[in-house]
N, C-alpha and C positions, 0 to 999 in steps of 0.2 A: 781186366786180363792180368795173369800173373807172368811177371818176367823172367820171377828169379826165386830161390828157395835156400839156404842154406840150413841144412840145420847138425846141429851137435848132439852129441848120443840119446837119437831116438830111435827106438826099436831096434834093427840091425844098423843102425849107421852110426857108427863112431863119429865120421865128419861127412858131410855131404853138401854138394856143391852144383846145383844145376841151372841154366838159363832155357825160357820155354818159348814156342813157339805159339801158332794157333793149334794145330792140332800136333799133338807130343802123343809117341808112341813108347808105354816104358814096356823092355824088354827082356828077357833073359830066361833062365830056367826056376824049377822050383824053389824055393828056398832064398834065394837072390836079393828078396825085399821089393817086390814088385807092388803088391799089395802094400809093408808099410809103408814106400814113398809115397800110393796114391793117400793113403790117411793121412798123412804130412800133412798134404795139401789142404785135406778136409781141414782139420785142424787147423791151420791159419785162417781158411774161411769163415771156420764156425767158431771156433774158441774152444773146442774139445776134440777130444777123439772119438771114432765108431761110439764104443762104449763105454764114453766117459769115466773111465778108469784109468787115473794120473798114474797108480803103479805099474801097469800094465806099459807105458811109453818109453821105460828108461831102458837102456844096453845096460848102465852098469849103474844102480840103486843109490850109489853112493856119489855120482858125481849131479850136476846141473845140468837140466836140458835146455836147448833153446832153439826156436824154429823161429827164424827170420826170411819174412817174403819183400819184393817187390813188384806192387801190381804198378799199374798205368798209373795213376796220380797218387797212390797213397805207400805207407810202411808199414807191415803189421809185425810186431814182436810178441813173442810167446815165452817166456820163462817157467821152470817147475825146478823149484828148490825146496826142499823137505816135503814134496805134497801137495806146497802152495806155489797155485797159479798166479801168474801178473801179464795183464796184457796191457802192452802200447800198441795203442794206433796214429801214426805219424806224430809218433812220440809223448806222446800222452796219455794217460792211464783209460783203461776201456774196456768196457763191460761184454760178455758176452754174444747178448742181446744188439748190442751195436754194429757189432759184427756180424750177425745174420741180417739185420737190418739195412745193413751196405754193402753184403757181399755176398748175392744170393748164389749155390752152389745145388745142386742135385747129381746124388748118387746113385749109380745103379749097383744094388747089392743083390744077387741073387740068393746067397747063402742065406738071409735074411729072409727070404721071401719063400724058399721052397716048403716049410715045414709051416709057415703061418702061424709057429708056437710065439714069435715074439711081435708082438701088434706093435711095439714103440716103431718099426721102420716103416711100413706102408701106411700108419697113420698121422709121421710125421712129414712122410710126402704127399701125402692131401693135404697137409696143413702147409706147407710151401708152396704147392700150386695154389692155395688161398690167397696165402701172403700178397702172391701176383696182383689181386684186385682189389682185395681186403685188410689191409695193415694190419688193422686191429687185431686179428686171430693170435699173432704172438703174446699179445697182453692178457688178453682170453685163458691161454696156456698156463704165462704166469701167473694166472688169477689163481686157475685151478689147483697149480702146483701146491702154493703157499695154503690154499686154504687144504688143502688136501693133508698136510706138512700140520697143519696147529690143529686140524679134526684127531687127527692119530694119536698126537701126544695129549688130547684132554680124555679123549677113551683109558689112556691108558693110567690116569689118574687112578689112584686108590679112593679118593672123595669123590668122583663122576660130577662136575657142573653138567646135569642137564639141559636145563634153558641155556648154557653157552654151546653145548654140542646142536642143539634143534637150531639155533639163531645159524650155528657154520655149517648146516646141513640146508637150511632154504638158502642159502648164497650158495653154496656148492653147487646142489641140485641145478638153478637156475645157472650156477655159468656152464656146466656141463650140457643142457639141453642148448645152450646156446652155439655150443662149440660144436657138437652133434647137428644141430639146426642147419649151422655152416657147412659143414663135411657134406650132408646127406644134399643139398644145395648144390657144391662145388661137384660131387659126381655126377647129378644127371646133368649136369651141364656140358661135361666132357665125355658121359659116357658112349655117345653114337661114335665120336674121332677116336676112342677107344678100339672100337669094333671095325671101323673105317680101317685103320691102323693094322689089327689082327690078319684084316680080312684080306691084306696084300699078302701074307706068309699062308694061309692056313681058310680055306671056304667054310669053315664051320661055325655054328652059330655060337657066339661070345654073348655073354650078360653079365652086368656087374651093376650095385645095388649097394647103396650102405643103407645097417639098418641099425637102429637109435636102440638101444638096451633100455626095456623096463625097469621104474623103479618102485618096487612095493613096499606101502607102508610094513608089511613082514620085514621087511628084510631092514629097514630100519629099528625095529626092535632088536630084533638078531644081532645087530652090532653092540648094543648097548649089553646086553647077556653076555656075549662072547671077548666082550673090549677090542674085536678087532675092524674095520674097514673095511666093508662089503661093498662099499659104493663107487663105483668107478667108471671113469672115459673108457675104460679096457673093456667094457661088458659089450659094449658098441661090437659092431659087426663088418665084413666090408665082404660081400657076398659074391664069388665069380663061379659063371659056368661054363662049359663048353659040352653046348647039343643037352642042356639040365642035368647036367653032371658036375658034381662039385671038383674044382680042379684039384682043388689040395687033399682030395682023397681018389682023384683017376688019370691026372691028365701025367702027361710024361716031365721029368725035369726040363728038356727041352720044349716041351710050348708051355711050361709054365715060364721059362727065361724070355721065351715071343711075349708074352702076356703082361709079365714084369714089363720089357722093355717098351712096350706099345701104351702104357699107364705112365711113362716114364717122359716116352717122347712128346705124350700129349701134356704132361704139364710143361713142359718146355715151351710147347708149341702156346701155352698161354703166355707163360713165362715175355716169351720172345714177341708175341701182341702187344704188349705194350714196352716193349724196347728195352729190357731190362737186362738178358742176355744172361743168364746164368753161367758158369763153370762147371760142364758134364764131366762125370768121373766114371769112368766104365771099367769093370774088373770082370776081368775074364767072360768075353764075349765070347772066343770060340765051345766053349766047353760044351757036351753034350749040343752043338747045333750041327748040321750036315754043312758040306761045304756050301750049297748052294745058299742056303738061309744066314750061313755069317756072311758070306758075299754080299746078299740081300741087305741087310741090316747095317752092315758096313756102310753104305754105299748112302744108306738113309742119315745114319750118324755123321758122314762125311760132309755131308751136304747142308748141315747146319750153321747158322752164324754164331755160335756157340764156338769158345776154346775149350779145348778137348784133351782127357789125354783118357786112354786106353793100355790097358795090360794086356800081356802077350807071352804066348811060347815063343812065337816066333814070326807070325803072320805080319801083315803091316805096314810092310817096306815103304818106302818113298817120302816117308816124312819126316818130322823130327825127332829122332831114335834118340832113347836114352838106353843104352845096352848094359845093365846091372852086372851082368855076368862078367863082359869085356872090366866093369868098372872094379870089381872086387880082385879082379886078379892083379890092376894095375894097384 
């Protein structure tokens, strides 16, 4: 659980200063930094931001950031000085991957999910409700990344090593079918508490389905012709309908954010099976839902052993408010 957060010119906060409770309600209007305090947060849990874009964190380019937490028993420090990152974990230098590895967090991003243009967010929370059972899947990723990282740069060789591109093409291939394997795995496993979940908001029939991406010996020529990377975890699918209707070309903003959030609670709900307890971040829950259904869903989020914090216009009372608005005037 996180206690505490300070941090120096990151995003809109020049200096910021807050202690948390179990469930923290951040408050205020537009503009106020609701959203970047909850990234703060991500960012001490994971070791980066939303979109991993250091330039993107600073208030003012020219000075040093630094996000400093306190959870229950550990310290985590975040530094970005010229671009370059440095993290301590209770004071000692620490990798990323460490970080996710001890401090497991899930987000609820809607904006990421409504247009399903950017697969990195819903494939990396299949890949964290993994995590819950499966370690391994994080190293899986790294595998993919790095060989993904040395395939690009021998394509783009002006002397092509062939036999070294085919040798990083069978380890590719197989750890992507492997990481696919998993995913396609971990949804039928959750899918029915998916639908379970739906089917308290919404009596309509819900199906979700991941589906592994073909890979054709074509399309491995093709690359070699063209020098560029056609092979990828991204080709992967993750298939949702409501009544065989594809959502992300019928359903409303509003039950696609039920939908999000029901995929959301269920890794949780693995998450929380084996006592791990994640750090839920929920941004903007009421938007496009009727009052009845944020009441609804509220009340479900309430009710978790998870530390919580939720953005807000204004809804939320009774808990522990961080009011951004009240905070900027003072």
């Amino acid at each position: 659980m996180i206690k505490k957060v300070i941090l120096s010119n990151f995003r809109s906060f020049s200096f910021f200063q807050k202690e948390f409770d179990k469930i923290n309600i951040i408050k205020g209007k537009n503009g106020t930094g609701k959203t970047n305090l909850l990234e703060a947060i991500y960012f001490c849990l994971n070791g980066h931001p939303f979109f991993k874009n250091l330039n993107r964190v600073k208030k003012d380019p020219n000075k040093p950031t630094h996000l400093n937490s306190n959870l229950t028993n550990d310290t985590i420090h975040i530094a970005i000085e010229e671009n370059v990152k440095k993290i301590k974990l209770n004071g000692k230098p620490a990798k990323v991957v460490d970080l996710k590895k001890q401090f497991p967090c899930i987000d609820y991003s809607i904006n990421s999910f409504i247009s399903f243009k950017n697969k990195d967010y819903i494939f990396s929370l299949i890949d964290r409700g993994i995590f819950s059972q499966d370690k391994t899947i994080i190293d899986k990723i790294l595998e993919y990344k790095k060989l993904a990282k040395i395939k690009k740069n021998l394509i783009k060789e002006d002397n092509m090593n062939k036999n070294a591109i085919n040798i990083i093409n069978d380890r590719l291939i197989e750890t992507i079918r492997d990481i696919s394997k998993k995913r396609t795995e971990f949804i039928e496993s959750i899918k029915d508490d998916i639908c379970t979940c739906f089917n308290k908001f919404h009596k309509q029939k819900l199906y979700i389905s991941y589906i592994e991406g073909k890979i054709k010996e074509s399309t491995l020529k093709e690359e070699l012709t063209r020098k560029k990377t056609l092979i990828s975890i991204k080709k992967d699918i993750l298939k949702i309908t409501v009544n065989d209707m594809d959502i992300f070309l019928y359903s409303s903003v509003g039950e696609r954010k039920i939908i999000l959030l029901c995929v959301v609670l269920t890794v949780l709900k693995m998450y929380n099976s084996h006592r791990l307890l994640p750090v839920f971040l929920v941004d903007d829950l009421e938007g496009d839902l009727d009052r009845y259904t944020q009441k609804m869903a509220f009340e479900i989020i309430e009710s978790l052993p998870n530390q919580i914090f939720i953005t807000t216009l204004g809804s939320y009372d009774g808990y522990n408010v961080i009011n951004l608005t009240e905070e900027l005037r003072s």
